[in-house]
C-alpha positions as CSV (number, residue, x, y, z in Angstrom):
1,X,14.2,-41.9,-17.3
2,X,10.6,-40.8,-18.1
3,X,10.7,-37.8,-16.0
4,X,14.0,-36.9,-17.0
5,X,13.4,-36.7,-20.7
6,X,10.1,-34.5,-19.5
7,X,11.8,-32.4,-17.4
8,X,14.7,-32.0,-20.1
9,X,11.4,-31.3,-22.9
10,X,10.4,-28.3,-20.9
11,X,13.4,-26.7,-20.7
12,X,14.2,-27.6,-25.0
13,X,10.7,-26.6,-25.7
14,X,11.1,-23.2,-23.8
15,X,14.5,-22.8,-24.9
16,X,14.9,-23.3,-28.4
17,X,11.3,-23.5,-29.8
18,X,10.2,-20.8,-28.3
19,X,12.9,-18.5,-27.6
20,X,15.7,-18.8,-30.0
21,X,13.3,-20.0,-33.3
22,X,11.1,-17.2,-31.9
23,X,8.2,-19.8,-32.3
24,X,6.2,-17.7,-29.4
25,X,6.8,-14.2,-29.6
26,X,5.6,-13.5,-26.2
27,X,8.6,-14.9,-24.4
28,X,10.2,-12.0,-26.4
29,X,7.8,-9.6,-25.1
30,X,8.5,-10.4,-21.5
31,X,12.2,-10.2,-22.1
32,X,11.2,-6.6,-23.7
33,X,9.0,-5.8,-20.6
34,X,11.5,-6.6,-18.0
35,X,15.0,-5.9,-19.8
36,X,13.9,-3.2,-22.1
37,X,13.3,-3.3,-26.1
38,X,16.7,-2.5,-27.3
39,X,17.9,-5.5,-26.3
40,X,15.5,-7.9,-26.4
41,X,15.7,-9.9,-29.3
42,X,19.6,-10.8,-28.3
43,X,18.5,-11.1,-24.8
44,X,15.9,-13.7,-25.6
45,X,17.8,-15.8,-28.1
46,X,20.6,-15.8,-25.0
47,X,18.3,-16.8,-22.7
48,X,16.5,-19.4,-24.7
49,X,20.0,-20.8,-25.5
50,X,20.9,-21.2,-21.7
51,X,17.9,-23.2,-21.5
52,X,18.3,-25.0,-24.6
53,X,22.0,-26.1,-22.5
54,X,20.3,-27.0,-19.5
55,X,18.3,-29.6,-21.5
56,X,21.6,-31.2,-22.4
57,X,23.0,-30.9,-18.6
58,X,19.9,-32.6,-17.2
59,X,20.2,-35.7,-19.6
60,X,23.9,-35.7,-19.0
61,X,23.5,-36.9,-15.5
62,X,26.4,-34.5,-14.7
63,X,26.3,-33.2,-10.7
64,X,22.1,-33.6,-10.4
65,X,21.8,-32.5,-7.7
66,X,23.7,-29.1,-8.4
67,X,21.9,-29.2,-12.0
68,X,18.1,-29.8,-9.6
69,X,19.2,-26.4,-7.0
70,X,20.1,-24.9,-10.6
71,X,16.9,-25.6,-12.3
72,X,14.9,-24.8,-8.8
73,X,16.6,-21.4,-8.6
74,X,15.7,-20.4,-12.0
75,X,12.0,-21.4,-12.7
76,X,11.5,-19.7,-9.1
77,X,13.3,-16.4,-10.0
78,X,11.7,-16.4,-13.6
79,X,8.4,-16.4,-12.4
80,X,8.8,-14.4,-9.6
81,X,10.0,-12.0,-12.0
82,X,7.6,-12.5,-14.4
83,X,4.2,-12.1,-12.0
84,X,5.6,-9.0,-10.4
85,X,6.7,-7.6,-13.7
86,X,4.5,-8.9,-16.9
87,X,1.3,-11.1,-15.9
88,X,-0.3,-9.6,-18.6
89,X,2.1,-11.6,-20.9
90,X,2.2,-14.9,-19.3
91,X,-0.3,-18.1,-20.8
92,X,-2.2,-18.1,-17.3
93,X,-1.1,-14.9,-16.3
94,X,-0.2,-14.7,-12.3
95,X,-1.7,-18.5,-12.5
96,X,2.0,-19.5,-14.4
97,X,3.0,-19.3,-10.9
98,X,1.3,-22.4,-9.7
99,X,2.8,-24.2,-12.6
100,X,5.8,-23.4,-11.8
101,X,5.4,-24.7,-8.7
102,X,4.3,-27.9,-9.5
103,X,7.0,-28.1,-11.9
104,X,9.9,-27.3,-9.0
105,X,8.2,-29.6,-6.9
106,X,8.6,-31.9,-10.0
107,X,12.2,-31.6,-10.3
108,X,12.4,-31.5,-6.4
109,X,10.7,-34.9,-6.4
110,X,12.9,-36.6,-9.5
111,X,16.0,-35.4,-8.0
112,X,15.6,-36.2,-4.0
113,X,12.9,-38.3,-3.3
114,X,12.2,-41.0,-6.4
């Protein structure tokens, strides 16, 4: 249950707090860098509110191991994304990577192995 609810924090904190409330504005700049200006503000608050619902899939307990692949597939396309196309933007810049790693190798973990 513990890494659950942490896993599910990550995805609320990066979702709503910091997307939709626009409580980091550089998670609106990447969204600028990589799927233009115009659209970014809309864009972000989209994204952050797809996240925001994956918080509530993950403590659903709905298919997990669709809603792990899911997760898996995402944090490794956003970052791939993200050190290719805005490093300069990122907390650790290309090392948000290796977080990311860890964290799919935390969901990986939770979902298969524990």
């Amino acid at each position: 249950m513990i890494l659950t609810c942490l896993i599910a924090s990550v995805w609320l904190v990066n979702g709503l707090f910091c997307k939709v409330l626009d409580l980091v504005p550089r998670h609106r700049a990447i969204v600028a860098r990589i799927l233009g200006e115009g659209h970014a503000k809309g864009l972000t608050i989209t994204i952050g509110c797809l996240e925001t619902a994956m918080t509530a899939w993950i403590v659903s307990g709905v298919a997990p191991a669709v809603n792990a692949w899911t997760q898996i597939a995402l944090v490794l396309c956003m970052n791939l994304i993200e050190f290719l196309l805005a490093p300069d933007l990122l907390l650790w810049g290309r090392w948000n990577a290796f977080f990311a790693l860890l964290f799919v190798l935390l969901i990986y973990y939770h979902a298969f192995l524990s």
